[in-house]
N, C-alpha and C positions, 0 to 999 in steps of 0.2 A: 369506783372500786376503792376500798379502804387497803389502807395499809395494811393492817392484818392480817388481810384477804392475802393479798401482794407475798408477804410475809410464807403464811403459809403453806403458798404453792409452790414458792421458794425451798423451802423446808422438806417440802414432800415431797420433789423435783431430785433435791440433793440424797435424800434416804433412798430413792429410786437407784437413782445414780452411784451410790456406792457399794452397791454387790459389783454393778458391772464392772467399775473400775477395781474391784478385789481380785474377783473373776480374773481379769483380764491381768494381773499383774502376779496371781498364780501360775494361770498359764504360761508367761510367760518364763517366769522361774522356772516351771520343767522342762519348756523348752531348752532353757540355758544348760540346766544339770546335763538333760540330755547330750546337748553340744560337745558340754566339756566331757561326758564319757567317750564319746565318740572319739575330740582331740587325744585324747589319755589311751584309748585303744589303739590309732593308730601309730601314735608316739612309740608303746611300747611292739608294734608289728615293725616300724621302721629298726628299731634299736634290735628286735630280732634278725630281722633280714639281712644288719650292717652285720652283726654277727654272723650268722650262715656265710655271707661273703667272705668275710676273713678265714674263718675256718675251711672254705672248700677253697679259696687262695694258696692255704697252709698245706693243704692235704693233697692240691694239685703239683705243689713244687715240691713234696716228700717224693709224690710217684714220679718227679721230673727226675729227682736227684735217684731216687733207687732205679731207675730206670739206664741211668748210665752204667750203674754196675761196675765201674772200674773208675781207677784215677787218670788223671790227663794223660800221663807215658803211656800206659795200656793203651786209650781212645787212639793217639798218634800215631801208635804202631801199627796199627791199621788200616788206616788210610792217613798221609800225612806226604799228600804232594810237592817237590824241590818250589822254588821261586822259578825254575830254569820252567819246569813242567809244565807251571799256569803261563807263565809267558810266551810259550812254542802254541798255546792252542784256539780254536777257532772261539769265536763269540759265542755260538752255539756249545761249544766244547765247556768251556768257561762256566757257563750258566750250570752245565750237567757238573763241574768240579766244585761250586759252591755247594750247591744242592747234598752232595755227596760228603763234604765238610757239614753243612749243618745238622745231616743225620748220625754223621759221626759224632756230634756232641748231643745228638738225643733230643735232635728238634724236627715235627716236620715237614719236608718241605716239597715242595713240587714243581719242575719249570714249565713254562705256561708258551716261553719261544712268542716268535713271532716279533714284529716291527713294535715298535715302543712301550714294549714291556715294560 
């Protein structure tokens, strides 16, 4: 076999060869565009989402605070048990006087009782 020959099956081997490797390194680029639309989509869904959180955060603690509807002396006056009170009363009793304080300030709550609550 002449060198030539050698030569250009070489030649004709490489011109073959270089669609597929075009081909292949297009593809591959749209793949990538793709990728990065996808990253940049959900960049901008998370940076939504963080947002929605904060704002229903903000919006939860407006209805916290209008919900009390009055200042602290108001809240007291209404239920605002001595030190002597919570100390006279049972464990059981206790739990229902918490309970009764945290609704007083607009929070709520439930006792559940029972051994190692």
């Amino acid at each position: 076999m002449r060198i030539q020959d050698v030569s250009a099956s070489v030649t004709v081997g490489l011109l073959l060869a270089l669609p597929v490797v075009f081909l292949a390194r297009v593809s591959h680029r749209r793949r990538l565009r793709k990728y990065e639309a996808e990253v940049r989509r959900m960049e901008r869904e998370n940076r939504d989402m963080r947002l929605r959180l904060v704002l229903e955060e903000a919006r939860r603690r407006a209805a916290w605070r209008a919900g009390l509807g009055s200042d602290r002396a108001e809240r007291r006056a209404g239920y605002s048990p001595s030190v002597e009170d919570i100390d006279g009363v049972t464990p059981a009793e206790f739990e229902d006087v918490v309970r009764r304080l945290l609704e007083r300030d607009g929070l709520r709550a439930q006792v559940i009782g029972g051994r190692g609550d």
